[in-house]
Biopython code that builds the backbone (N, CA, C, O; Angstrom):
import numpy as np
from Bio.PDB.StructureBuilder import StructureBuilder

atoms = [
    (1, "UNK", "N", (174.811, 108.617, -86.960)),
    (1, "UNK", "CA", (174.565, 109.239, -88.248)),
    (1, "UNK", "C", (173.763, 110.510, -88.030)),
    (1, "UNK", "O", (172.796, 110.368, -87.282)),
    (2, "UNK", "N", (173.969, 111.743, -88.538)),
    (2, "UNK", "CA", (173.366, 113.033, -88.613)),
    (2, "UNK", "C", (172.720, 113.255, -89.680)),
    (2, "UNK", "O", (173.189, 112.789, -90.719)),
    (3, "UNK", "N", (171.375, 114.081, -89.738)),
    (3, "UNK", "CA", (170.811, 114.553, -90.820)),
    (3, "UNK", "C", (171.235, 115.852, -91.425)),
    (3, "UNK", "O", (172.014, 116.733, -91.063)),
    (4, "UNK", "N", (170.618, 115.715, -92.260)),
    (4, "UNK", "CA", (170.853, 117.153, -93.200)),
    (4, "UNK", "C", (170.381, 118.260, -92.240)),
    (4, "UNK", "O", (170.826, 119.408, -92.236)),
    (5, "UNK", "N", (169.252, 117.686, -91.281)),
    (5, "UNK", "CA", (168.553, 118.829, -90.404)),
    (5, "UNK", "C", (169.767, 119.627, -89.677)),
    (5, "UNK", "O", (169.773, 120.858, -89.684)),
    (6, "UNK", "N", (170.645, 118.986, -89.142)),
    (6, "UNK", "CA", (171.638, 119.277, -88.644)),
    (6, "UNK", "C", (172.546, 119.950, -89.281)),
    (6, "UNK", "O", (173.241, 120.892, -88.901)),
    (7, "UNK", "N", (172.492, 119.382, -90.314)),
    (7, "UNK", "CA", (174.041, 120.236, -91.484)),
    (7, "UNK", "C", (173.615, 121.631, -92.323)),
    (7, "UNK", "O", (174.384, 122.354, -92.955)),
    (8, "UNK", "N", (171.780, 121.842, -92.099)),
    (8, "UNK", "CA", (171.368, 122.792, -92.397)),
    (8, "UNK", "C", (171.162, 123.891, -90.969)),
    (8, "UNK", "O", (170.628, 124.991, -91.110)),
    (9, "UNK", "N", (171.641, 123.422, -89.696)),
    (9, "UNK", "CA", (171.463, 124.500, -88.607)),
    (9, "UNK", "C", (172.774, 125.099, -88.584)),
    (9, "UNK", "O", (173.141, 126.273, -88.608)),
    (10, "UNK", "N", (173.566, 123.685, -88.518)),
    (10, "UNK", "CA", (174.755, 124.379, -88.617)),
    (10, "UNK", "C", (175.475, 125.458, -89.572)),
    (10, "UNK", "O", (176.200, 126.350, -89.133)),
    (11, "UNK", "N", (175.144, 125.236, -91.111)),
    (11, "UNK", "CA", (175.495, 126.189, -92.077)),
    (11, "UNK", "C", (174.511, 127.004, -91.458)),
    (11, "UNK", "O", (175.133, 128.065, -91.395)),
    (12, "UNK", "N", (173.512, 127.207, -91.010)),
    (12, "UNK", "CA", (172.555, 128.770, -90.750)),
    (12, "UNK", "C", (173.703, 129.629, -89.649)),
    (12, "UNK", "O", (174.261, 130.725, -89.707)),
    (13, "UNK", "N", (173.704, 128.594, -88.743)),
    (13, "UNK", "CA", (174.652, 129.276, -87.651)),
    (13, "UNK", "C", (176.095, 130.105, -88.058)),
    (13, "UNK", "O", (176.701, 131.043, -87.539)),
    (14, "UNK", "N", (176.279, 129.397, -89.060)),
    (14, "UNK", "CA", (177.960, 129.487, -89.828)),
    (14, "UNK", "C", (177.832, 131.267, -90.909)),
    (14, "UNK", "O", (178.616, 132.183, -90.660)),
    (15, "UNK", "N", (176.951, 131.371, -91.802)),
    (15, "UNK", "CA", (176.496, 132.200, -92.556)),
    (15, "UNK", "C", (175.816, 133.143, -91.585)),
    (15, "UNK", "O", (175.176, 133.942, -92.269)),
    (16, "UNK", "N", (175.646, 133.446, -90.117)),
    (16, "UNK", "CA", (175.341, 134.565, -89.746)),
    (16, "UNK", "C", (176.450, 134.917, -88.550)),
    (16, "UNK", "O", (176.322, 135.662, -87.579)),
    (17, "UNK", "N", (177.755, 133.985, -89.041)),
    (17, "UNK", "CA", (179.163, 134.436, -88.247)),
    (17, "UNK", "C", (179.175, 134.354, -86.795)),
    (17, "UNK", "O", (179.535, 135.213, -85.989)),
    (18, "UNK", "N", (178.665, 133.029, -86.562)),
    (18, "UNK", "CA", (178.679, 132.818, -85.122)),
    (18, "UNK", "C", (179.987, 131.974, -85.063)),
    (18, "UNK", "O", (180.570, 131.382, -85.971)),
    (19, "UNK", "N", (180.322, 132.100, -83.564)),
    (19, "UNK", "CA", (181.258, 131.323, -83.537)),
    (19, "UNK", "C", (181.683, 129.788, -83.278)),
    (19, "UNK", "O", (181.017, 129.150, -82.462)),
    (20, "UNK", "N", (182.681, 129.214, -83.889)),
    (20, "UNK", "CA", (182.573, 127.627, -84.135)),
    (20, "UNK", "C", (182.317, 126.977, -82.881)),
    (20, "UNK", "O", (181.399, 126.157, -82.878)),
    (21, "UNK", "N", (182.854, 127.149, -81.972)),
    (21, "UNK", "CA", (182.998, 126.975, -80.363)),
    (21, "UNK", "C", (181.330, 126.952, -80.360)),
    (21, "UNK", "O", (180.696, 125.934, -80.639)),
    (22, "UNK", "N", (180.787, 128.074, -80.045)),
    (22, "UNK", "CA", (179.217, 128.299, -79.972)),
    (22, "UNK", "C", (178.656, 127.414, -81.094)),
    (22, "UNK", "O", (177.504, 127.497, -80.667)),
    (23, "UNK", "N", (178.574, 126.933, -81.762)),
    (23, "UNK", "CA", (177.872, 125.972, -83.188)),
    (23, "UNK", "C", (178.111, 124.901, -82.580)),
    (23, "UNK", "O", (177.170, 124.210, -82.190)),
    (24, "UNK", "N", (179.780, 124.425, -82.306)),
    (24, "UNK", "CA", (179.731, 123.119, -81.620)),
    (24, "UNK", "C", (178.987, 122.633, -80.519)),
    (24, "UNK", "O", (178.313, 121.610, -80.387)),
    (25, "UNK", "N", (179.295, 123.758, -79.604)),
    (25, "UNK", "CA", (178.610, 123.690, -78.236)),
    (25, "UNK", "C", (176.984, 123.206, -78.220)),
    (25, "UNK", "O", (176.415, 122.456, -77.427)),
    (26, "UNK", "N", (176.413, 123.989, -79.507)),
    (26, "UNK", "CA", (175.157, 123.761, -79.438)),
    (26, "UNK", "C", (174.408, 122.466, -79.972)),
    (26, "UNK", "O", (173.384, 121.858, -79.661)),
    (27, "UNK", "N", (175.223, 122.361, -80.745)),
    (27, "UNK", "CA", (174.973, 121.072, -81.855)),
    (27, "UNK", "C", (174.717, 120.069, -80.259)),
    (27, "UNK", "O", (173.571, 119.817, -79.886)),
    (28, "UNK", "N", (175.917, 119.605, -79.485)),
    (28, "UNK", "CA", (176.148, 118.696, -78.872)),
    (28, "UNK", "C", (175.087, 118.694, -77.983)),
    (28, "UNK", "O", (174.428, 117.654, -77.968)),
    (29, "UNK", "N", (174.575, 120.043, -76.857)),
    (29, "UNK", "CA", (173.791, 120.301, -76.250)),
    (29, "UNK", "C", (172.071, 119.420, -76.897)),
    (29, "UNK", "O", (171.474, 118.384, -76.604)),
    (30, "UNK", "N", (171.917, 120.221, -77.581)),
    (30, "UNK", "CA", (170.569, 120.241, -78.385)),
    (30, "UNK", "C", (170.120, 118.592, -78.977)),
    (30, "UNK", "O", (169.144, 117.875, -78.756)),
    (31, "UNK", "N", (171.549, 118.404, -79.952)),
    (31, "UNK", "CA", (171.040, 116.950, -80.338)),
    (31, "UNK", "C", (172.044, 116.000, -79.815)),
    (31, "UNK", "O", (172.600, 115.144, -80.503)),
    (32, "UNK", "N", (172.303, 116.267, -78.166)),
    (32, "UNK", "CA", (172.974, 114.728, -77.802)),
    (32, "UNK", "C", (173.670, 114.383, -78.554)),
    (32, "UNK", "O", (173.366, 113.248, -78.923)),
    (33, "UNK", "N", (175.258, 115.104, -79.448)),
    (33, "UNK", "CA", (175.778, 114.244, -80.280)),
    (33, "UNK", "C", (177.533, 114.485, -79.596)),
    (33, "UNK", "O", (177.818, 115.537, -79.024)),
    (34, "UNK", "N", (178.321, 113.618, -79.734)),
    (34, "UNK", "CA", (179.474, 113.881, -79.334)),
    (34, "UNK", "C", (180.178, 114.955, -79.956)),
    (34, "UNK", "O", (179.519, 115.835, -80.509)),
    (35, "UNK", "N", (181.493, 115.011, -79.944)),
    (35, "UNK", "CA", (182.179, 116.285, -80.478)),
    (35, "UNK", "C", (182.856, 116.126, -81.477)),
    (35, "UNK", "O", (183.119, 117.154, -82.102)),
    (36, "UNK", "N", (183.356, 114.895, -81.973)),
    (36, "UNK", "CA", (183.501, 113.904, -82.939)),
    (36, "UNK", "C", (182.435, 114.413, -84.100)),
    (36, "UNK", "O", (182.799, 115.195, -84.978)),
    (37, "UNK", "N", (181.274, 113.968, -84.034)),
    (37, "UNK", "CA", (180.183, 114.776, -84.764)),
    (37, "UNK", "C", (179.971, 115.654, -85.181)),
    (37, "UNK", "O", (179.880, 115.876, -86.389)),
    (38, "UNK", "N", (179.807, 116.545, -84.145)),
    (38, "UNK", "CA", (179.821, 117.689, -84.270)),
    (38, "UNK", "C", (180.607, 118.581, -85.231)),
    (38, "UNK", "O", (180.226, 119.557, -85.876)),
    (39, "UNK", "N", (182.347, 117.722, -85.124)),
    (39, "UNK", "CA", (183.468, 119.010, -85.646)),
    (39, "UNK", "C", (182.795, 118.658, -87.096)),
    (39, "UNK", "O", (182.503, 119.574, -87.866)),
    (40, "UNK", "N", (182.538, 117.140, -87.466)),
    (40, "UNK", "CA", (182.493, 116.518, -88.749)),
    (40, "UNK", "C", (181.686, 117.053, -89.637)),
    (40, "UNK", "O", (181.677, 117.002, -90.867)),
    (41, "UNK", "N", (180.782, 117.745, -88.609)),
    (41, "UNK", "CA", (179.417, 119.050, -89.205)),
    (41, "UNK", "C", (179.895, 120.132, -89.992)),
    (41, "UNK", "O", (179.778, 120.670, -91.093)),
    (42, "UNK", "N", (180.710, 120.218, -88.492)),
    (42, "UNK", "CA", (181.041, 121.565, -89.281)),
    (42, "UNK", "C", (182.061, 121.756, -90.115)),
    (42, "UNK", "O", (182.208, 122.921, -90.483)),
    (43, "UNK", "N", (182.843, 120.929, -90.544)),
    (43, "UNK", "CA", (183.467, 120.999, -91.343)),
    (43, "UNK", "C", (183.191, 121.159, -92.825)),
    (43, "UNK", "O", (183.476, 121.880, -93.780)),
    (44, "UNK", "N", (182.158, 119.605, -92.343)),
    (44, "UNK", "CA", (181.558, 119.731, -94.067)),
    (44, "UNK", "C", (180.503, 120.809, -94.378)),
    (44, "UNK", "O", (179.988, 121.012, -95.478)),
    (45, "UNK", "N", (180.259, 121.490, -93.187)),
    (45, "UNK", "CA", (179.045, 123.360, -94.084)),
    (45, "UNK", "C", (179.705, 124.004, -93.848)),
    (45, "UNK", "O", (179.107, 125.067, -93.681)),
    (46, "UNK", "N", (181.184, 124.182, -93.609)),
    (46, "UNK", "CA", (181.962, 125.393, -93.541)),
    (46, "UNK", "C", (182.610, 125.889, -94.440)),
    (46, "UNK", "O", (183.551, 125.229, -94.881)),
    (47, "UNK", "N", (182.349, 127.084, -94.950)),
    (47, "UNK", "CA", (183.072, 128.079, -95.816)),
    (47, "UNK", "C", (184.169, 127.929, -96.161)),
    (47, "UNK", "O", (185.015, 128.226, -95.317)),
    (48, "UNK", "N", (184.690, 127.395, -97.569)),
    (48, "UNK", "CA", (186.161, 127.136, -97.902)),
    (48, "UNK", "C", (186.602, 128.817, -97.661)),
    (48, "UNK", "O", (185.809, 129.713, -97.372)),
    (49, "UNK", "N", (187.638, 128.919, -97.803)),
    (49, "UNK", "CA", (188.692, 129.751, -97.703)),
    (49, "UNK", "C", (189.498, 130.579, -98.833)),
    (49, "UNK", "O", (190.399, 129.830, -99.209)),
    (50, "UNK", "N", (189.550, 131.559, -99.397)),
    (50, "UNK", "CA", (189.850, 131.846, -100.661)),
    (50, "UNK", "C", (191.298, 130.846, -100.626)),
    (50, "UNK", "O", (191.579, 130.541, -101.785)),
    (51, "UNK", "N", (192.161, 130.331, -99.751)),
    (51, "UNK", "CA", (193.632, 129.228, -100.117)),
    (51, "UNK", "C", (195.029, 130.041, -100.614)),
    (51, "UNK", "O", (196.131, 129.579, -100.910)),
    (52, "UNK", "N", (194.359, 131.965, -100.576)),
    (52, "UNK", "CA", (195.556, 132.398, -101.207)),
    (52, "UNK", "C", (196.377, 133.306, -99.766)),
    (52, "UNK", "O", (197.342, 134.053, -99.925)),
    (53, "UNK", "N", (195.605, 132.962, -98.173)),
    (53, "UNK", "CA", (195.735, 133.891, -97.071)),
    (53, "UNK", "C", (194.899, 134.468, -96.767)),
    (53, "UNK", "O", (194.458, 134.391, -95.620)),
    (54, "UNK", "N", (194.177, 135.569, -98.060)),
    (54, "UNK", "CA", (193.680, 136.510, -97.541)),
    (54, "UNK", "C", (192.393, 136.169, -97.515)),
    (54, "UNK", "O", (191.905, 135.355, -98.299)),
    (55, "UNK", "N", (191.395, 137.104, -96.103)),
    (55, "UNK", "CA", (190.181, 136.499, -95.831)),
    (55, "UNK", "C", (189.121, 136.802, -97.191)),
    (55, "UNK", "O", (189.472, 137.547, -98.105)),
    (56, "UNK", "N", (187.960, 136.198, -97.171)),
    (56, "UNK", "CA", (187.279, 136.034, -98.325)),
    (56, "UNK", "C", (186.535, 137.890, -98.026)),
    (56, "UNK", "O", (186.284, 138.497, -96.984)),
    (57, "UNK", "N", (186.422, 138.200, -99.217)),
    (57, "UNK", "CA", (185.544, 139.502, -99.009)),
    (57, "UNK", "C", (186.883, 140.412, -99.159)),
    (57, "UNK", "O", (186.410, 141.492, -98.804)),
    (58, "UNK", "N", (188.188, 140.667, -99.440)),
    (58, "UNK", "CA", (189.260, 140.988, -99.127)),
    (58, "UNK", "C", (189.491, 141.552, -100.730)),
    (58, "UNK", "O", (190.397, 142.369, -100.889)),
    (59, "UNK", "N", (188.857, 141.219, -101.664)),
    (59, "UNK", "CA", (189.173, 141.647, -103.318)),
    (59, "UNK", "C", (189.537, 142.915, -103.094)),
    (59, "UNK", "O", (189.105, 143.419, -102.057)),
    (60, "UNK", "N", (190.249, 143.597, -103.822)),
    (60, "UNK", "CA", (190.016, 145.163, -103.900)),
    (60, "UNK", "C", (188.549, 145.743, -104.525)),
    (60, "UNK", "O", (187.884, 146.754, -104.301)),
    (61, "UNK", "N", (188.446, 144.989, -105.105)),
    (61, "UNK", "CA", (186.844, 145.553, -105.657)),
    (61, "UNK", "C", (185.734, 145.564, -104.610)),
    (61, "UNK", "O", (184.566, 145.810, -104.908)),
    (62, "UNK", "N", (186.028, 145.366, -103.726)),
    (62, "UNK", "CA", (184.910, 145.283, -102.700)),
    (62, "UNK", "C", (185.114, 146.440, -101.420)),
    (62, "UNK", "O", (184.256, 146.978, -100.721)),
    (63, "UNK", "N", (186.380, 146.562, -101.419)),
    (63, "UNK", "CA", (187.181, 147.947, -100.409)),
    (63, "UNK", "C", (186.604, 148.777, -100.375)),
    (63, "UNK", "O", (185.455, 148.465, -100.686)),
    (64, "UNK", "N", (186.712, 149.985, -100.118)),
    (64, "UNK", "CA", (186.068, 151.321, -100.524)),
    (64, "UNK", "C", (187.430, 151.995, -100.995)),
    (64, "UNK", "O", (188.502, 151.898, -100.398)),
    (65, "UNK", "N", (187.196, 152.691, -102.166)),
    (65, "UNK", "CA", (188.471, 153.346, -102.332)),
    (65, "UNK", "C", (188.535, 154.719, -101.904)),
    (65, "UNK", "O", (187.563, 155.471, -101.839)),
    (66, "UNK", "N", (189.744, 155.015, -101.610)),
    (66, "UNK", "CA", (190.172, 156.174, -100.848)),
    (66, "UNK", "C", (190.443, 157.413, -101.790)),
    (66, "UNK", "O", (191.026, 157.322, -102.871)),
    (67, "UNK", "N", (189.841, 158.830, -101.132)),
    (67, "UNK", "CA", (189.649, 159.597, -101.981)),
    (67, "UNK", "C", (190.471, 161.002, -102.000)),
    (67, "UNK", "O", (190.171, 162.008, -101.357)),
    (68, "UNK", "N", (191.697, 160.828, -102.977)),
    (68, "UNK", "CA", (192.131, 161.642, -102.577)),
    (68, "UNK", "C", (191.875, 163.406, -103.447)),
    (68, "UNK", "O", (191.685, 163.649, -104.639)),
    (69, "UNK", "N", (191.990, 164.466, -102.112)),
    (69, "UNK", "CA", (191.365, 165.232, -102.045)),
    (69, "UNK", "C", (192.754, 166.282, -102.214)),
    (69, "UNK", "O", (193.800, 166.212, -101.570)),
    (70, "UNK", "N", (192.485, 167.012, -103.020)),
    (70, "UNK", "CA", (194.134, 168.403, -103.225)),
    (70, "UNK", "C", (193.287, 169.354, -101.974)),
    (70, "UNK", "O", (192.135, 169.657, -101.663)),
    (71, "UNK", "N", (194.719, 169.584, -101.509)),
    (71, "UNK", "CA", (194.747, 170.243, -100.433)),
    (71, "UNK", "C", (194.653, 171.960, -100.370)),
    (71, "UNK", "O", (195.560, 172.594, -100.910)),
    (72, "UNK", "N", (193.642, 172.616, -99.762)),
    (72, "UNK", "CA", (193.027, 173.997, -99.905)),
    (72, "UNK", "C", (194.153, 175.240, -100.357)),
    (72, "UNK", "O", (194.273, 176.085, -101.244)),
    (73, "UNK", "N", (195.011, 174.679, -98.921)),
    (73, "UNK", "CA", (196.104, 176.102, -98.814)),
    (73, "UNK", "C", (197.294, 176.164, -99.559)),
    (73, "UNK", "O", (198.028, 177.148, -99.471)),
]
sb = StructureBuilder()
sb.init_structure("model")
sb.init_model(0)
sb.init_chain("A")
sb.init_seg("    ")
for serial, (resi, resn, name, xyz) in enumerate(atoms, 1):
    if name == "N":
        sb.init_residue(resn, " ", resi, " ")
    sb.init_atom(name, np.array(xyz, "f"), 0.0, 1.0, " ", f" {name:<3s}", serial, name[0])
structure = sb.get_structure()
């Protein structure tokens, strides 16, 4: 059984875009837990997925929009 202590390193690790490989790795290292565990961590503090493809942060409202400029000559 894992604590929250755990499900709160792991979401820290997750929210500053480390990678899952590296989160797992460490989890197992640090608190002696199998990999079984581990994935089960991270699954449950991991970032759903907007479900429509595109990555989250991807809105157009968040883009920069492109500026178009009439040309001199």
């Amino acid at each position: 059984m894992y604590t929250r202590e755990l499900e709160r390193q792991a979401r820290s690790f997750l929210a500053q875009k480390m990678d899952v490989a590296y989160v797992r790795h460490y989890l197992m290292e640090t608190y002696a837990i199998d990999q079984k565990t581990a994935d089960e961590i991270i699954a449950k503090v991991a970032p759903a997925g907007t479900g429509r493809g595109k990555p989250a942060g991807a809105h157009e409202s968040v883009r920069a929009a492109v500026v178009k400029r009439s040309k001199f000559y």
